[in-house]
C-alpha positions in Angstrom: -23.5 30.5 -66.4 -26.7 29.8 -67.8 -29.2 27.7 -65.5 -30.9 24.9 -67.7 -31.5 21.2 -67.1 -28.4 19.9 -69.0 -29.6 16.3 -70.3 -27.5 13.0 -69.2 -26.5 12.4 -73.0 -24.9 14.4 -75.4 -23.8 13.7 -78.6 -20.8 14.8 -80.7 -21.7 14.8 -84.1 -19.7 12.4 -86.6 -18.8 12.6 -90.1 -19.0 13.5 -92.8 -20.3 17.0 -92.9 -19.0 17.4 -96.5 -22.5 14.7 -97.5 -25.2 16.7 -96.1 -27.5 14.9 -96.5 -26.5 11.7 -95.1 -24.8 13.9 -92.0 -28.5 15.2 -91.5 -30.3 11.8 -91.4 -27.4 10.5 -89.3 -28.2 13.0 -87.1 -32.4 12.6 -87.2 -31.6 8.8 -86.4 -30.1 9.9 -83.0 -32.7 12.4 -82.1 -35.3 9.8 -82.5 -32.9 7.7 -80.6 -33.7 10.2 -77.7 -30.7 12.3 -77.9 -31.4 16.1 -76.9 -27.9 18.1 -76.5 -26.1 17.9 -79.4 -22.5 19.6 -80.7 -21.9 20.6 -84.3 -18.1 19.3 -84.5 -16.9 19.9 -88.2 -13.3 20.9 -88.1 -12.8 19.8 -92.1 -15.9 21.7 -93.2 -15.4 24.7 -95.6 -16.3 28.3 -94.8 -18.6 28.3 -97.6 -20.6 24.7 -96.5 -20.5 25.6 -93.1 -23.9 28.2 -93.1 -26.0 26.0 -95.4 -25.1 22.4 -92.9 -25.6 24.6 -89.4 -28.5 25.9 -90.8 -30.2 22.3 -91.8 -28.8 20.9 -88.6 -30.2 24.2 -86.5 -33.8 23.3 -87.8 -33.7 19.5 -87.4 -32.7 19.9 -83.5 -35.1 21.9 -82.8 -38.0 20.2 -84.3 -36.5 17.4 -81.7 -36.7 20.4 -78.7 -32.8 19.2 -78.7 -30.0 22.1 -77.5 -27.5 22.6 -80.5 -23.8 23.7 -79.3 -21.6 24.9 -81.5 -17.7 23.3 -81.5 -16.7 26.4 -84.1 -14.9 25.4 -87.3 -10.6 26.1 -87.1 -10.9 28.7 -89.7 -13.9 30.6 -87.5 -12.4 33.3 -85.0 -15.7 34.5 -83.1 -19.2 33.7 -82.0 -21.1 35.1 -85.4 -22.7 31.6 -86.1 -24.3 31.3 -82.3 -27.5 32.9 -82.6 -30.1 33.1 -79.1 -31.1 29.4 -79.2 -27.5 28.1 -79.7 -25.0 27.3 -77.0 -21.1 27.1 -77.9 -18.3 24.8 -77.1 -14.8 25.7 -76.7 -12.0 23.0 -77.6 -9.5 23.1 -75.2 -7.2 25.6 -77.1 -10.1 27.6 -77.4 -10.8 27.4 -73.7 -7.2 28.7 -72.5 -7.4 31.4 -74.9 -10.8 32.7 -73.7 -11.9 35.3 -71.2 -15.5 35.6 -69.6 -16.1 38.6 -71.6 -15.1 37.6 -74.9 -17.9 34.9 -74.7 -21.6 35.3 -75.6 -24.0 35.9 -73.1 -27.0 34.0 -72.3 -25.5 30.6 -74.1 -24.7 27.5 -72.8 -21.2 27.5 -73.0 -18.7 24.6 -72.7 -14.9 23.5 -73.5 -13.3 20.3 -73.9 -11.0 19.3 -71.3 -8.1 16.9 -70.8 -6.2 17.9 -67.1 -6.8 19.3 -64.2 -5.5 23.0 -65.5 -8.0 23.0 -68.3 -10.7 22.1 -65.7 -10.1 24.8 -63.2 -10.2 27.1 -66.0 -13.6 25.7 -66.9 -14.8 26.8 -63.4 -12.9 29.9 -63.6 -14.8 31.3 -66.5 -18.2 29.9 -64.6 -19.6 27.8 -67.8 -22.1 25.3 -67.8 -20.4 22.5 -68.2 -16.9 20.6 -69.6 -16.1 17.4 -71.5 -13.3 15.5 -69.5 -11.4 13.1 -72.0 -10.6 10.5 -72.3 -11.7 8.8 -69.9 -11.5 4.8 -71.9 -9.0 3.8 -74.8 -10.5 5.4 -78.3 -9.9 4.1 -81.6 -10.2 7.8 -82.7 -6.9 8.4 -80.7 -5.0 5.1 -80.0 -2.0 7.0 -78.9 -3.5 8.7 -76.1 -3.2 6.9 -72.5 -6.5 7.1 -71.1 -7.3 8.8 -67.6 -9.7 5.4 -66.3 -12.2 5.9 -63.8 -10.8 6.4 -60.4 -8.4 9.9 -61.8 -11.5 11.1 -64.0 -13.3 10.9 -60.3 -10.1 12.4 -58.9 -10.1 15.3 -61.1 -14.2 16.2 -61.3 -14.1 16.2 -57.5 -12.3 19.4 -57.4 -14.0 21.4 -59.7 -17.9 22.5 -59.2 -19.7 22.5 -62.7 -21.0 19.5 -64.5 -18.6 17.1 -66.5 -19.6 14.9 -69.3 -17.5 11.9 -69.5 -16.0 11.3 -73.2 -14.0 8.6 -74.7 -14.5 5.1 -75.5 -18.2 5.4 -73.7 -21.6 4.5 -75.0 -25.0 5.1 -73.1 -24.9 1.6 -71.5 -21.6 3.3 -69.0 -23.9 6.1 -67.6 -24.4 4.8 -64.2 -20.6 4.1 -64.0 -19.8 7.3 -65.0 -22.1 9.2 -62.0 -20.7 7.1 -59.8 -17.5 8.7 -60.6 -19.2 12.1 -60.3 -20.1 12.6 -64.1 -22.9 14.5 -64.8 -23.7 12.6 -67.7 -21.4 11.1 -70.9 -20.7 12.6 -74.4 -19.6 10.1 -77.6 -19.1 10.4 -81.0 -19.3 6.3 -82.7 -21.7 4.9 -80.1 -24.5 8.1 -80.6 -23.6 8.8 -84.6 -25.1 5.9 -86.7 -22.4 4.4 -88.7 -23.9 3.5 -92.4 
C-alpha cells in the first residue's frame, strides 16, 4: 500500500484510443476540468498503438501533476508498461488472479470490484484503493441490476481501504456518495467530453 492523498475524482478514460489525437484532447479537456487521477482503459487498443497512446497520454498527465493508472490492455500479461510514476489497476479478473507479490512495488495499485468477495480480496492484498460498481443504472451495461446506495454502504463498511463509487455518477453525486462511505467517485461519460 502506497500512502498518497488519493483525489475525490477519478476518471476512466473513454473512447476511442484508436484516434489519438482526439483521445488526447479529450483527455486535456478533463484535466483542465480539474481532474487529477486518471486510468488508461483501452481494452480494443492494439499491442502495437498501445506504447505510442500511453506514452502521449503519460506526458499530458503529468504536465497536469495528475496520477496515471494503468487498466492493462487483455492481450498484456504483466506490469512492463508501469514505469515509477505510474500506478496500476486490476479489473476484477485480474484482481482474483493476483498475489501481493506478483504486483509492483511502490505503485498505486487498484482493482475493479463488483461483490463483497472481490472487495475483501482488495483489502487482502493491502491496495490503495478499489472501484465498487455499479452503484446507479449505466447505459454502458443496461443489463446489470445496480447495487443502489444503501448495499454500496453495506458493502464499503466492511472493508478498510478507500472505494471510488462507479456507475451512472457524475461529480454533482460526491457528497452522496461519502455519505455512503465512498472515498470519492470514478466515471467514464460524465468526466470524458463526448464530441
Amino acid at each position: 500500500m502506497v500512502k498518497i492523498s488519493l483525489p475525490r475524482l477519478m476518471l476512466v478514460t473513454g473512447s476511442d484510443p484508436a484516434q489519438p489525437d482526439s483521445f488526447i484532447r479529450k483527455l486535456e479537456v478533463s484535466l483542465q476540468s480539474g481532474v487529477r487521477l486518471v486510468q488508461l482503459r483501452t481494452p480494443d487498443i492494439s499491442p502495437t498503438a498501445y506504447p505510442q497512446l500511453l506514452t502521449r497520454v503519460h506526458h499530458v498527465c503529468c504536465s497536469y501533476q495528475a496520477q496515471l493508472l494503468l487498466n492493462l490492455p487483455p492481450w498484456s500479461r504483466n506490469c512492463e508498461y508501469v514505469s515509477a510514476d505510474m500506478g496500476l489497476h486490476l479489473t476484477s479478473v485480474r484482481l482474483l488472479q493476483a498475489t501481493r507479490s506478483q504486483l509492483p512495488i511502490g505503485r498505486v495499485i487498484g482493482a475493479s470490484c463488483h461483490n463483497l468477495e472481490q472487495l475483501q480480496y482488495a483489502a487482502a492484498l493491502q491496495l490503495d484503493y478499489a472501484l465498487l460498481s455499479p452503484v446507479l443504472a449505466t447505459a454502458s451495461h443496461p443489463q446489470t441490476i445496480p447495487l443502489g446506495w444503501e448495499k454500496f454502504a453495506a458493502l464499503v463498511q466492511q472493508i478498510h481501504i478507500p472505494v471510488y463509487a462507479l456507475g451512472g455518477l457524475d461529480s454533482s453525486h460526491l457528497p452522496i456518495a461519502k455519505q455512503h462511505g465512498a472515498w470519492g467517485i470514478a466515471a467514464i461519460r460524465s468526466l470524458w467530453p463526448n464530441y
